[in-house]
C-alpha positions as CSV (number, residue, x, y, z in Angstrom):
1,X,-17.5,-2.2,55.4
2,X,-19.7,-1.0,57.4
3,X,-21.3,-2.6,60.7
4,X,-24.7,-0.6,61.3
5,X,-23.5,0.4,64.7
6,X,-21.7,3.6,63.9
7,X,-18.4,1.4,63.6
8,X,-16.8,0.2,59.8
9,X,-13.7,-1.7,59.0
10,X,-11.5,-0.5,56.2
11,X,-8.6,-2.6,54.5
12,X,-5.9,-0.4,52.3
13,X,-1.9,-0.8,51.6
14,X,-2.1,-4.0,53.2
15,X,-3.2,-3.1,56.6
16,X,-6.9,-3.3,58.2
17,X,-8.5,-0.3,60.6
18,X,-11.9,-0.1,62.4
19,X,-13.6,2.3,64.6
20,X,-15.9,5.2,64.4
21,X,-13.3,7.4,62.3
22,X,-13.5,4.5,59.5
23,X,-17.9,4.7,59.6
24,X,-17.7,8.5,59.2
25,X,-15.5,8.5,56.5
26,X,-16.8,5.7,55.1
27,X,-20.3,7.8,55.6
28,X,-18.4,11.1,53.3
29,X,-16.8,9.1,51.0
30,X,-20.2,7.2,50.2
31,X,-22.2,11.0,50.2
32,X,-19.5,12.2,48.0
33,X,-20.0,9.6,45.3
34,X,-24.0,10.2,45.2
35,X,-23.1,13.6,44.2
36,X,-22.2,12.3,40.6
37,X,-25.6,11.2,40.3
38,X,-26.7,14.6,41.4
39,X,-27.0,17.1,38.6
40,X,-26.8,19.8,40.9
41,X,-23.4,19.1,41.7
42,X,-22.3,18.9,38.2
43,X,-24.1,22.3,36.4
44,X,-24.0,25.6,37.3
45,X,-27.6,27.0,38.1
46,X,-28.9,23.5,37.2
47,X,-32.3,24.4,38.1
48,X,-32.7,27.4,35.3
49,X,-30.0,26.5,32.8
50,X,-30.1,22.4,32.7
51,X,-27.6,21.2,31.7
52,X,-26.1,24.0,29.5
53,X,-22.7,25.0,32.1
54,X,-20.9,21.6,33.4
55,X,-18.7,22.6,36.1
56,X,-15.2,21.8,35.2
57,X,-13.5,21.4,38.8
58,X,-16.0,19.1,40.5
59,X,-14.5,19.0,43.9
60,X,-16.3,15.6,45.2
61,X,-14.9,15.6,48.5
62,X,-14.6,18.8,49.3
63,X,-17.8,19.7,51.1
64,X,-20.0,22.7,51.0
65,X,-20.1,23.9,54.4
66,X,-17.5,26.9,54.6
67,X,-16.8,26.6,58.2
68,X,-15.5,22.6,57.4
69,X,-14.1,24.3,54.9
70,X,-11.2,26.4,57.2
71,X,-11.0,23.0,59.3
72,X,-10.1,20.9,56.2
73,X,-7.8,23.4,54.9
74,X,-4.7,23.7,57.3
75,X,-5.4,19.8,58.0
76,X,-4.5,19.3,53.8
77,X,-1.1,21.7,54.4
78,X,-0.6,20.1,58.1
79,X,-0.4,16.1,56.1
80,X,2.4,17.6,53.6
81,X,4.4,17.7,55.7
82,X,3.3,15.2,58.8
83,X,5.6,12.6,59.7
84,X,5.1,9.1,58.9
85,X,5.4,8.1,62.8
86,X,2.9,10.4,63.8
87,X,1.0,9.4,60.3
88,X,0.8,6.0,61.7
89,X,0.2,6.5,64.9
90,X,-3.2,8.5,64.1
91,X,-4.4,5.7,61.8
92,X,-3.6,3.4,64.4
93,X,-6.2,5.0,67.2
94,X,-8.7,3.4,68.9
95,X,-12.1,2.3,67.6
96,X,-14.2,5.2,69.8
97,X,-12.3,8.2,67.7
98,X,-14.4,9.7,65.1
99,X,-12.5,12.3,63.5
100,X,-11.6,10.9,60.2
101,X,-10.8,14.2,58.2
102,X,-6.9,14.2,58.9
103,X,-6.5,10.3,58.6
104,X,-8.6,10.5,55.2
105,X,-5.6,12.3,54.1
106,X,-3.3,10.8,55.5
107,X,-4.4,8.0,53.3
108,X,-5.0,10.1,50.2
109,X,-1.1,10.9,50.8
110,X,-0.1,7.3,50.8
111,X,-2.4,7.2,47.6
112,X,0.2,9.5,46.0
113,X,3.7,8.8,47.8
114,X,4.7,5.0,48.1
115,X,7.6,6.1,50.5
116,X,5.2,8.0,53.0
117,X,2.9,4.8,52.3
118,X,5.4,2.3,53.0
119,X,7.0,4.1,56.0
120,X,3.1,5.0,57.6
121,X,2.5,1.0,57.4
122,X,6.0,0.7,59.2
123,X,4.5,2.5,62.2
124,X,0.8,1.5,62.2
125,X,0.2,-0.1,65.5
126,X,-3.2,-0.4,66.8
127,X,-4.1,-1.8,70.1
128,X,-6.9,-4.6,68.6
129,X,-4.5,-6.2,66.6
């Protein structure tokens, strides 16, 4: 949910975050999903071909800015293999951090691995609770 002053407050796997992270992802998430209402997103050369060539690998949330691009990349490989203490403590920051592209996966993770879910909630610790 978001708060209008730059600031949201997320609630998943039983544990509740805020800050500025939350609002920007919130914010990419939200961007992400008016893309399927996009048609420019879903077929190649939409403008000259309509509808003719659906894209079959619709990336939602992978953005198109090439330079993000090498950001997001080694922070996908660096959440393999990141360890649930550190996982936890990242989620766990304070409301004024707005990087949100490693914690976003560090919650698609938990998405996918229960263990790594249930041992990230183990260390999740923030200082306004």
């Amino acid at each position: 949910m978001m708060t209008a002053d730059e600031i949201a407050i997320g609630a998943k796997y039983g544990i509740a975050f805020t800050g500025k992270w939350v609002w920007a992802m919130k914010d990419y998430i939200d961007r992400a999903f008016m893309k399927l209402f996009d048609p420019n997103y879903l077929f190649e050369d939409y403008k000259n071909q309509g509808t003719a060539k659906p894209l079959e690998n619709n990336e939602l949330f992978d953005d198109d800015d090439k330079e993000l691009q090498k950001t997001i990349g080694p922070i996908k490989e660096r959440v393999k293999t990141i360890d649930p203490a550190e996982a936890g403590k990242l989620l766990s920051c304070n409301e004024e951090e707005s990087d949100f592209h490693e914690r976003f996966q560090i919650l698609m993770r938990m998405h996918n691995d229960k263990e790594f879910e249930d041992a990230v909630v183990s260390h999740f610790r923030p200082e306004y609770i």
